[in-house]
C-alpha angles and dihedrals in degrees: 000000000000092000095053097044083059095056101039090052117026117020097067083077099009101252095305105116085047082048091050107039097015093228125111093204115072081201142346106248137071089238097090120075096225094054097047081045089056090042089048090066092030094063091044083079092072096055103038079058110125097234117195120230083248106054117091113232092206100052086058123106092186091177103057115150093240096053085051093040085049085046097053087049095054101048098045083055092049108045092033093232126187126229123192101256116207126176108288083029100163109185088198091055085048094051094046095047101050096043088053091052086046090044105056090033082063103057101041083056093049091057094051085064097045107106135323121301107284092241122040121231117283081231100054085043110119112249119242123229109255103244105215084199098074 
């Protein structure tokens, strides 16, 4: 998931809005382009997963704070990555912070791929007969 987040987040620009604003998000909504680009990799994390044959896919809650939290962790050690410190700076309110902001943004957009829409287009509807009767 680390990887993911990486390149979800931060290669686009190598790490220099995060430099600059210390934030991972542009905003913190899915209505930015940017933002649903970035999701759209993100959420591939939780389908390239090796599941065992043992392990139950609906038990799972794949986008648990901690495991974001965990994630973040990981790829700002990895990839060595600098945030703007100011005086007061906590690295553990940071982290929280920006994997509760990640984690919400990915389910919701995890909600937004699951199934078609619940009503079909007026337009791809199939046309009744016109009945001169009535």
């Amino acid at each position: 998931m680390s990887q993911k987040l990486y390149e979800g987040l931060i290669a686009g620009d190598e790490g220099q809005f995060l430099a600059r604003t210390g934030s991972l998000l542009r905003s913190n909504t899915l209505r930015t382009r940017k933002t649903r680009d970035a999701f759209h990799i993100i959420l591939q994390a939780a389908t390239d997963e090796e599941v065992s044959p043992n392990d139950v896919q609906t038990d799972r809650r794949f986008w648990s704070k901690r495991c974001v939290e965990l994630s973040l962790r990981k790829m700002m050690n990895d990839n060595s990555l600098e945030l703007p410190i100011l005086p007061g700076f906590q690295w553990n309110d940071w982290y929280k912070h920006q994997a509760l902001l990640i984690q919400s943004l990915a389910k919701k957009a995890t909600r937004n791929q699951r199934g078609p829409k619940a009503m079909a287009a007026p337009d791809e509807m199939e046309t009744l007969e016109y009945q001169v009767q009535d």
